[in-house]
N, C-alpha and C positions, 0 to 999 in steps of 0.2 A: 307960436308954431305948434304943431298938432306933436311934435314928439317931444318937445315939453310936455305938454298935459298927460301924455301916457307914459312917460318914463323912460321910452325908449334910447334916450342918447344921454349921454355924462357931462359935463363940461372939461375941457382939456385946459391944464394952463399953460404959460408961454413957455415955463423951464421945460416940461414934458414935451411943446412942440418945437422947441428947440434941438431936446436929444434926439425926438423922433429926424427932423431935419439931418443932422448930423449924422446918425448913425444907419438910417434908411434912404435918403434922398442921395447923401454926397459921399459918402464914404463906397459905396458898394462901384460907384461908376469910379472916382478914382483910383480904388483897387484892378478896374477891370484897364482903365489907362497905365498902371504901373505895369500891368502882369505885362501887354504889351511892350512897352518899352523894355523888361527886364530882359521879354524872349526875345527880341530883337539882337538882341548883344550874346546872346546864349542858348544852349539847348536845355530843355527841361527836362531834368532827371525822372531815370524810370521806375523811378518811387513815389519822388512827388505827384504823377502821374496817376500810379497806382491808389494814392490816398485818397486824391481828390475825386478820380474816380470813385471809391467807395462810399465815399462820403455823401457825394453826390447822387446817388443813390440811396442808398438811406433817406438824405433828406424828400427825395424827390416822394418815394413810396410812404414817407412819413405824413408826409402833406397830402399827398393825393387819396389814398387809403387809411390814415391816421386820423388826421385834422379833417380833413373836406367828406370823405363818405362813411368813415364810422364814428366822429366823435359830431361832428354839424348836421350830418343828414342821415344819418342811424342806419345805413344800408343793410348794416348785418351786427351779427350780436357774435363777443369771443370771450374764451375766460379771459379772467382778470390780468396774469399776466402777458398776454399776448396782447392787450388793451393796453398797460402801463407801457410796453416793450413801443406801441406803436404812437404814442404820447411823447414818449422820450426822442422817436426816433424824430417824429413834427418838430418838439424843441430845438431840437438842433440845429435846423435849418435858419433858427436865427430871425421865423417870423412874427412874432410874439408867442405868449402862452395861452395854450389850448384853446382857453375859456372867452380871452380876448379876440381870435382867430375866430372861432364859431359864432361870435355875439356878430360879428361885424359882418361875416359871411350869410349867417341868416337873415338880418337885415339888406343885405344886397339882394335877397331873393324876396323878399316881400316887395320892394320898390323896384327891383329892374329897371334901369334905363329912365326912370321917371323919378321928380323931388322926392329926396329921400337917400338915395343910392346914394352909399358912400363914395364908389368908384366908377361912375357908366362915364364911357369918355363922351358925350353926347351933353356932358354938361351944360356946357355953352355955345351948342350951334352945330349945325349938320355940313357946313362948308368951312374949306379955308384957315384961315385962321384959328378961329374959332374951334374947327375939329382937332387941331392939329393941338392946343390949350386942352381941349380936352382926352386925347390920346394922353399927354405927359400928366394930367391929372389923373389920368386911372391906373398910369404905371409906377407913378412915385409921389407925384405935386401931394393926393390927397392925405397923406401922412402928416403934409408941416402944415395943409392948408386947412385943416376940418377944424375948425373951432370946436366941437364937437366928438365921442368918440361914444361906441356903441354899449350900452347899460347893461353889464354882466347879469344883473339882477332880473329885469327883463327878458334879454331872450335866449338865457343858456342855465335857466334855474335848476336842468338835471343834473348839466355837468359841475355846479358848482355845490347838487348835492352830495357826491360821489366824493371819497375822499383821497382817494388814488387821483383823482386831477388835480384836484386842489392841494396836496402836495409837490406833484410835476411843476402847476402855479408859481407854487410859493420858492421851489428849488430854479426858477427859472434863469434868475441871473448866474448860478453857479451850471446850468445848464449850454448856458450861454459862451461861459469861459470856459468850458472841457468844449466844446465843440471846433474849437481853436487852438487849444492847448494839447490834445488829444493827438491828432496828428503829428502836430509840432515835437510829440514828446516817441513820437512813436520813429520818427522822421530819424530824430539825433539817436535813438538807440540803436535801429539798425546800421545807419551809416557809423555809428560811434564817432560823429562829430557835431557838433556847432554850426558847422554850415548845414550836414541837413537837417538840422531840428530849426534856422532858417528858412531853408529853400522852403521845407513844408510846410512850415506858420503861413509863409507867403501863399503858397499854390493851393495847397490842399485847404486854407487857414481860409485866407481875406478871399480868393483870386475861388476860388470854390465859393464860397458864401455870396459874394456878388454874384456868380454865374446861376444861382440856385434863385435865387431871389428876382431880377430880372425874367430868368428862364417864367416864374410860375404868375409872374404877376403880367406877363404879357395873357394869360386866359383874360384881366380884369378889361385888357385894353385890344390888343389884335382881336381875340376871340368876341369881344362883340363890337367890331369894328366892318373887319374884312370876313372871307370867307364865303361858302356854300351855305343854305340851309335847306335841309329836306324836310323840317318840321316848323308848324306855325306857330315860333311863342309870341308871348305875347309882349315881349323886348326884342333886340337884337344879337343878341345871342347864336353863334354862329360855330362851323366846323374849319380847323385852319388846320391842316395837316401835319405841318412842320412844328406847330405849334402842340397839337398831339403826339409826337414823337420826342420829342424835349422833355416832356409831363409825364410821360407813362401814362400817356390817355384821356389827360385833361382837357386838352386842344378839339377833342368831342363834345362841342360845348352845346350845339342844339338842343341836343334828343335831352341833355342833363337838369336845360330849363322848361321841358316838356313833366318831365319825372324827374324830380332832384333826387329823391333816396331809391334810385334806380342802381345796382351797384356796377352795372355797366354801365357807360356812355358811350362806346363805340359799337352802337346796334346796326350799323349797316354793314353791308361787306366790304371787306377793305380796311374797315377803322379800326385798325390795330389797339387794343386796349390792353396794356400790360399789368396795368391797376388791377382792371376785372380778371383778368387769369392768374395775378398773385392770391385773389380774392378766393377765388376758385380752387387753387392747391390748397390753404387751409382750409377751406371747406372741405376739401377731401380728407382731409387727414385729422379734423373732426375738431380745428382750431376754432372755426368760422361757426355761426350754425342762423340760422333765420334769415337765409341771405335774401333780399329783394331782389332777383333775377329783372328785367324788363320780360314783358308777354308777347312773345310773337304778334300776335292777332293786335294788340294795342300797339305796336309796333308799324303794321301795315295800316291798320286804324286812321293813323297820327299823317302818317305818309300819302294816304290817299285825300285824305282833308286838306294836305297842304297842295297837292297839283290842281287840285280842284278851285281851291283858291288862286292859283297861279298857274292859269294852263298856256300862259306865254314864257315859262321859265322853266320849263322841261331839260336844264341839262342834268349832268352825271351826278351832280350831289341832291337833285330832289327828285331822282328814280325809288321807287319803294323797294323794299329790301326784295321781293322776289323779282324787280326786276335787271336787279343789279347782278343775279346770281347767274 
């Protein structure tokens, strides 16, 4: 195979695809069937509420703006601690560490949709069955199924030169336990009990961490599955609205494989992009600085080449941006 020869992939053994199984495929869905069950019987307190919310936030802007556009696709440059702060915030989420997240990520964009692709649900077939094998493969299957895993060495050699990642790295597993403990400990202080230094482990803990996890890995699967597209990549890579609003702007997935170190993705009107306007506050306030804005004119560019391409598929998401306004 051609990524043997170049180093690009690692071998995985079975104990690793095992935890991976365990701790990524079955655990996050049975946390999301407990939380069910738990609220069925009860109402969820208005702290537990409050944490997970917080949390879930952090992770969400940690990954979107952390992990995926300034540590994988270099969108923008910040000091160091607003980089370590946004590193830490990624770990939490509980998706792996930095270096492993961006090795696997940039390797999805080099292959798109084609052998290669760690997660294109398109694996094995455009219909039926087949799609449907491949949807649960780009939202969880490929974690316990990849014989294989993405060669840090290969294609993240900045981040792994930086020594502020490669401490986040190395702290991951303990990163890993405050992300859950954290809450949990935050939970029983305020309440000053046992039950909610539970109730929070639970909600804010497992019951968040599933929600975070599903929420961003449907981009790998919904987002080039279903959808609008205004631009012609050259995968399936698509816009899902709902799935945009989940993300803080992920769910803009077209224009993102048109320009990946683009720091917006929601260049049309309408597409709410909370990522790019968090992006945008610290660039104002002089945290941010070398931002890759997208270019109007390569914008309408991009847009005009795709109707022209498709001038039988003129609906609302492949109008060009002035004609959306």
């Amino acid at each position: 195979m051609a990524d043997l020869a170049t180093g690009e992939t690692v071998h995985v053994s079975e104990t690793r695809r095992h935890a991976y199984l365990i701790v990524l495929v079955v655990l996050p869905p049975v946390a999301l069937i407990a939380g069910v069950a738990v609220a069925w019987g009860r109402a969820v307190g208005p702290l537990d509420v409050l944490f997970a919310f917080v949390l879930y936030t952090v992770n969400i802007f940690g990954i979107s703006v952390g992990y995926h556009r300034l540590l994988t696709h270099r969108s923008f440059r910040c000091p160091r601690p607003v980089r370590v702060a946004f590193a830490l915030a990624g770990a939490l989420a509980l998706q792996g560490p930095p270096t492993l997240w961006a090795a696997e990520h940039r390797r999805h964009h080099k292959y798109s949709d084609r052998p290669g692709d760690p997660h294109s649900p398109w694996a094995y077939g455009d219909t039926g069955f087949a799609l449907l094998r491949g949807l649960l493969h780009a939202q969880v299957g490929w974690f316990y199924s990849s014989r294989r895993r993405s060669n840090r060495e290969h294609w993240v050699p900045d981040l792994l030169a930086d020594p502020d990642i490669r401490r986040v790295d190395a702290a991951y597993p303990a990163i890993a336990a405050a992300s859950f403990l954290l809450p949990a400990a935050a939970g029983g202080l305020l309440s000053w009990s046992w039950a909610g230094f539970w109730t929070a482990l639970f909600w804010a803990g497992l019951v968040r961490y599933a929600v975070v996890h599903h929420v961003t890995w449907s981009v790998n699967s919904i987002a080039h599955c279903f959808g609008d597209r205004a631009f012609s990549a050259r995968d399936r890579s698509s816009n899902v609205r709902w799935v945009a609003l989940l993300t803080f702007g992920e769910g803009w997935h077209n224009w993102h494989h048109i320009e990946p170190t683009s720091a917006r993705h929601g260049v049309l009107k309408g597409q709410t992009d909370p990522s790019a306007a968090l992006i945008r506050l610290l660039e104002r306030l002089g945290c941010a600085h070398d931002v890759r804005w997208p270019s109007p004119a390569r914008v309408e560019m991009q847009a005009n080449r795709h109707r022209a391409r498709n001038p039988m598929h003129q609906d609302a998401g492949s109008r060009s941006p002035r004609e959306r306004r």
